[in-house]
ROLO-646515 format. One record per residue (C-alpha): x, y, z. Coordinates in Angstrom, 2 decimals, decimal comma. Example, Ala and Ser with C-alpha at 12.3 -4.5 7.8 and 13.67 -1.06 7.14 Angstrom:
REM residues 2
       X       Y       Z
   12,30   -4,50    7,80
   13,67   -1,06    7,14
//
This chain:
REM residues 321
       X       Y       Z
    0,00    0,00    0,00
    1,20    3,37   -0,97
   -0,44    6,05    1,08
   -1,60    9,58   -0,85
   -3,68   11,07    2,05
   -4,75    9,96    5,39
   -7,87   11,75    7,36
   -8,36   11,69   10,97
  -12,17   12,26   11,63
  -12,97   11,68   15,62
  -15,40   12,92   18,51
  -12,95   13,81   21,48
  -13,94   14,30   24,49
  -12,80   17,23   26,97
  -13,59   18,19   29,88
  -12,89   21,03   31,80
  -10,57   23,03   29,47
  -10,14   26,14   28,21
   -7,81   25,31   24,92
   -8,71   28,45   23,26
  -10,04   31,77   23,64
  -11,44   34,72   21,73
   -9,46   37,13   24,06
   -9,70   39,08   27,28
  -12,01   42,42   28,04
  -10,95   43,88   31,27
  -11,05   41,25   33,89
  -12,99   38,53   31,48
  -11,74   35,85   29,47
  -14,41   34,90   26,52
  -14,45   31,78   25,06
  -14,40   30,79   21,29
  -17,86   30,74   19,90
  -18,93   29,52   16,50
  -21,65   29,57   14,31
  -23,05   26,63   12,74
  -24,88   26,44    9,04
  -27,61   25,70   10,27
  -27,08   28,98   12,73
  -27,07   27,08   16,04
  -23,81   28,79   18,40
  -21,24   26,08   19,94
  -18,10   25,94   21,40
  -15,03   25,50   19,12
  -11,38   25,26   19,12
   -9,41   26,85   16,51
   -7,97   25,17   13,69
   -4,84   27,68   14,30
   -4,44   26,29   17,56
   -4,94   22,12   16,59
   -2,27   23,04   13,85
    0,06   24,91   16,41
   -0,15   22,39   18,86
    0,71   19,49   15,82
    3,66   21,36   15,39
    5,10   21,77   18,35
    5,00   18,35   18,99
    6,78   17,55   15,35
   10,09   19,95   17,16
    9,82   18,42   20,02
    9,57   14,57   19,03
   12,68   15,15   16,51
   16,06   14,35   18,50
   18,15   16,40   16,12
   17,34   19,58   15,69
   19,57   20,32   13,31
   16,83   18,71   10,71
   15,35   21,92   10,83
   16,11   25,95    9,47
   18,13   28,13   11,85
   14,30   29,25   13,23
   12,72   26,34   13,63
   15,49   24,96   15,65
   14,00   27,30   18,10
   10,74   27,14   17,39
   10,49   30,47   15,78
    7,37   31,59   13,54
    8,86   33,19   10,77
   10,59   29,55    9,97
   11,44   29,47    6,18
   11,69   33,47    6,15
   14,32   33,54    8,46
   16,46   31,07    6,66
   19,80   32,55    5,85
   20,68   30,51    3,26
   17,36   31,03    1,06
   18,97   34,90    1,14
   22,03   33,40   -1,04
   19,50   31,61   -3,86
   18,77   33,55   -7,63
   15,72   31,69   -8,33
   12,43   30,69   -6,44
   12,87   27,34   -7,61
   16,49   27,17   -5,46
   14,68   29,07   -2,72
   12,22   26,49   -2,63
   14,23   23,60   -2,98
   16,39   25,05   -0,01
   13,29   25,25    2,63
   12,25   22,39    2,02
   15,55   20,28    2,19
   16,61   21,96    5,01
   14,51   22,39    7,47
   11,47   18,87    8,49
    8,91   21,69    9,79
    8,36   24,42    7,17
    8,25   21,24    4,51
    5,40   19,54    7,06
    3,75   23,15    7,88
    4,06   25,52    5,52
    5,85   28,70    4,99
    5,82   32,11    3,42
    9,09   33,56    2,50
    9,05   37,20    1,89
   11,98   37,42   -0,91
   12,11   35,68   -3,17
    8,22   35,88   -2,35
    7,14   32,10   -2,96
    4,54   29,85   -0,30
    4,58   27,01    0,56
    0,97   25,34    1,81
    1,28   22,69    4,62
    1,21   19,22    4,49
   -0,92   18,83    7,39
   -4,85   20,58    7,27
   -6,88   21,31   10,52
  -10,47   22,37   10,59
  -12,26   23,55   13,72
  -12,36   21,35   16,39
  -16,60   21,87   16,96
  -18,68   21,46   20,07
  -21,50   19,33   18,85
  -24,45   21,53   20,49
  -26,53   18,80   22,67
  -22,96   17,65   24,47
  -20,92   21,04   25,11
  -21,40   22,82   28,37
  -19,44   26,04   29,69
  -18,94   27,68   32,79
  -17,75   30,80   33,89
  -15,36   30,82   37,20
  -14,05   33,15   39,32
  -10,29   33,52   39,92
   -8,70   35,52   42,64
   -5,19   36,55   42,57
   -4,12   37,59   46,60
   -1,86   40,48   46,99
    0,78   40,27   49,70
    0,60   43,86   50,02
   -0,59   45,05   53,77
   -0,16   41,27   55,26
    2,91   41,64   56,59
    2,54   44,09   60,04
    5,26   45,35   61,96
    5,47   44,30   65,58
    4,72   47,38   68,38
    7,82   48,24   69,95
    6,42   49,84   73,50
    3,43   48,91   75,96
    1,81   52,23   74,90
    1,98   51,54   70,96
    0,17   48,10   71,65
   -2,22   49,77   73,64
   -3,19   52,25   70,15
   -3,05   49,06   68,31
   -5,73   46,95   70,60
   -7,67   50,38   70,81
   -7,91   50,56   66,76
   -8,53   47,04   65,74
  -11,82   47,13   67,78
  -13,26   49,73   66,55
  -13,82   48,27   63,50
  -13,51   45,10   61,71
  -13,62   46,68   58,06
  -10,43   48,34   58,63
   -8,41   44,79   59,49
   -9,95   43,87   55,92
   -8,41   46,74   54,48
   -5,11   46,34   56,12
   -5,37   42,68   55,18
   -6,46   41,63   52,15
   -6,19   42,86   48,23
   -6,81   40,91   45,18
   -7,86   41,18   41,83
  -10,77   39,08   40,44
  -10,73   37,46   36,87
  -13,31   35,66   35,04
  -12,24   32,45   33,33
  -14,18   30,26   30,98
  -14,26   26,36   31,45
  -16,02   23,97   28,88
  -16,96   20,46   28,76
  -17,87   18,32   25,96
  -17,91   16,43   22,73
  -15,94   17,71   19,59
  -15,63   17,28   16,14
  -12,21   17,06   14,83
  -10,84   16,82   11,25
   -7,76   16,81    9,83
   -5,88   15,68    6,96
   -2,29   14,50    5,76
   -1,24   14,51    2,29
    2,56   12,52    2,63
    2,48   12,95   -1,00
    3,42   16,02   -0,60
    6,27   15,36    1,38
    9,62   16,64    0,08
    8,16   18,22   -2,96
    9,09   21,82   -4,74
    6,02   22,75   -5,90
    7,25   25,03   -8,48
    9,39   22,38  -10,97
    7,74   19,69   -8,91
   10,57   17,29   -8,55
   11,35   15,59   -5,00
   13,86   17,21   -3,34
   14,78   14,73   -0,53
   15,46   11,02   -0,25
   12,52    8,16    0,20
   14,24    7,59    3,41
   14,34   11,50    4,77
   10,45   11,49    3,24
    9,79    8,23    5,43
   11,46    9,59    8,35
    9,21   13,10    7,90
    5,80   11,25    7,26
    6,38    9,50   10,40
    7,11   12,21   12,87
    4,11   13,83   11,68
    2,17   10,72   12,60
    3,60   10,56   15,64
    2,67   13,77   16,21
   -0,93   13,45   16,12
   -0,48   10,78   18,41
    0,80   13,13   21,34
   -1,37   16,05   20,35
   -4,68   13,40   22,05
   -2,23   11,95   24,20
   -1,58   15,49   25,62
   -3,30   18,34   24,29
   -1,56   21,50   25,11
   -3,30   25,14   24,26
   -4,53   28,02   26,13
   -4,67   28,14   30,14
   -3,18   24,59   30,29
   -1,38   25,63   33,81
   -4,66   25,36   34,98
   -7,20   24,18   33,00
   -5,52   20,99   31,62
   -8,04   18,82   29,67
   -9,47   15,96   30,99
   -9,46   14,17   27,83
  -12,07   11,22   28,15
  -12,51    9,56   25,09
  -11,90    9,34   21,37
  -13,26    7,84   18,43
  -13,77    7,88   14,75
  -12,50    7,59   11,54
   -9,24    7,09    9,48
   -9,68    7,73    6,36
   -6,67    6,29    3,88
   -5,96    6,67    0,09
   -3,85    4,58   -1,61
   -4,03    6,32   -5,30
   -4,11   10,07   -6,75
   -7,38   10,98   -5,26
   -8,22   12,97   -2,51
   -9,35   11,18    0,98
  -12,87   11,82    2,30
  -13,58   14,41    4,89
  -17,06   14,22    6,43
  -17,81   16,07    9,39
  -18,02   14,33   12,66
  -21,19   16,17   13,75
  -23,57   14,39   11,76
  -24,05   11,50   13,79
  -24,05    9,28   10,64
  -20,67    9,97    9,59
  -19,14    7,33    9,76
  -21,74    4,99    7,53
  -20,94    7,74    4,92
  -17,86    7,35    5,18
  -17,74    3,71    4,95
  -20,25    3,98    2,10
  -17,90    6,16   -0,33
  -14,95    4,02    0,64
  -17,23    0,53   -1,02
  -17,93    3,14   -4,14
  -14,38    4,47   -4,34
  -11,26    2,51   -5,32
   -7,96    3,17   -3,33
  -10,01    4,64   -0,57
  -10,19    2,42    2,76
  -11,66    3,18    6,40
  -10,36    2,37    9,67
  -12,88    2,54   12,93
  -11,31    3,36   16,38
  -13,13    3,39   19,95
  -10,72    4,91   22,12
   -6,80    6,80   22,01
   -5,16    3,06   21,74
   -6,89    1,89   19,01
   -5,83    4,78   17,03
   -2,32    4,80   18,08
   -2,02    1,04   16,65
   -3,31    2,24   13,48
   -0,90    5,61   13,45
    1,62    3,23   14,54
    0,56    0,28   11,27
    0,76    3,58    8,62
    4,28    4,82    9,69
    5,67    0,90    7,71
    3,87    1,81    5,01
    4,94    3,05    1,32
    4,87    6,77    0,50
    3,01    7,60   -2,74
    5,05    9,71   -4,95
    4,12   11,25   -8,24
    5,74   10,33  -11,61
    6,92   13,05  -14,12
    8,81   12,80  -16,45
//
């Protein structure tokens, strides 16, 4: 089997997170809200922030980091952009061939360089992660941060200053509360519940300058790429790690789904997750379509065996002459 594309189509469940956010007013954190076609508003997390998280995990699951550009070794955003040696090419099609052969995340993500001003789309799609309506909750919670400020007292030094002391803490309690506490009060969102997920990988892709559109790396350095992004999904469900995370780390409950695999030049299947019937459309097109097969998974293990089965497989790779 040579694979072309691979989708991952799932319900996750998470509970008690706060992954993304639409920002902060004042003293209140709002959540991401989305609008359905059918106009019903649900919780979502951002496509940005699924594909951010995937890529973190691709630099940190690579032991040698000098796979990637002189930014990416640190993680930087500008990646391909920031690539001195692109600077020294005369042609887009060197520049090109130079990101990509350099550097494992801009040829798995993406880049933009500036100039010569040539993109590069990524390798790896993310849509919305959607809160199906009937099984998202949220919550807004109160967070106080305690000042230290006015705790600390100093001790009286005579009988007659203790005396004053004794005389003005009776008089009123209000004015210990002053002297004692300050804080500052935030509002935080917290959701629970049941998302759609989709994503897809097109390996095909992996290694080729899209301009001439000749492969620029080895099978073996494709191989090695197709299977750290694998691996990458994996610890993006094992762990997921977005906003508020120090505190609002996801109780991640369940998954399951769909992988979607194509073995020929024609695109893999992407049906959404919140119609409930998704995946006997799914498996329907795959008995219509040849090269197209369908994987089910119940829970995170199951679909780490099958992650773990596709990283032996063949890479499809185009032939021109």
């Amino acid at each position: 089997m040579a694979i072309f594309e691979i989708s991952l189509l799932a319900r996750v469940t998470w509970n008690l997170h706060s992954l993304n956010n639409e920002g902060t007013i004042g003293n209140v954190t709002e959540p991401r809200t989305v609008v359905l076609a059918n106009g019903v508003k649900t919780d979502g997390v951002s496509g940005e922030m699924l594909k951010h998280i995937h890529a973190y995990y691709v630099w940190l699951l690579a032991e040698d980091k000098s796979n990637f550009c002189e930014a990416c070794q640190k993680f930087h955003p500008q990646k391909a952009d920031k690539n001195t040696k692109i600077k020294r090419t005369d042609t887009p099609e060197k520049a090109m061939e130079m990101a990509i052969s350099s550097c494992v995340l801009c040829d798995l993500h993406g880049f933009l360089i500036q100039k010569p001003t040539i993109s590069r789309p990524s390798t790896i799609e993310f849509g919305w992660a959607l809160g199906l309506p009937d099984k998202t909750h949220r919550g807004v919670h109160i967070h106080a941060r305690h000042s230290m400020e006015g705790r600390v007292r100093e001790e009286p030094e005579s009988i007659e200053e203790k005396a004053e002391d004794l005389e003005a803490e009776e008089k009123t309690k209000e004015t210990e509360v002053r002297e004692v506490t300050a804080q500052m009060i935030y509002h935080r969102p917290t959701r629970s519940g049941v998302y759609a997920f989709v994503s897809v990988f097109q390996p095909w892709r992996i290694g080729l300058n899209e301009i001439n559109y000749n492969y620029v790396i080895s099978d073996d350095e494709r191989r090695f790429r197709y299977q750290l992004g694998l691996n990458a999904y994996k610890a993006s469900f094992m762990r997921t790690d977005g906003a508020m995370v120090s505190t609002r780390l996801p109780h991640t409950e369940n998954i399951e789904g769909i992988v979607a695999i194509s073995e020929r030049n024609f695109p893999v299947p992407v049906i959404s997750p919140i119609d409930e019937s998704f995946d006997k459309i799914l498996e329907d097109l795959a008995n219509q379509t040849p090269g197209i097969q369908i994987k089910r998974f119940s829970n995170l293990s199951q679909l780490s065996l099958f992650l773990d089965d596709l990283t032996k497989e063949e890479l499809f790779k185009l032939n021109i002459p």
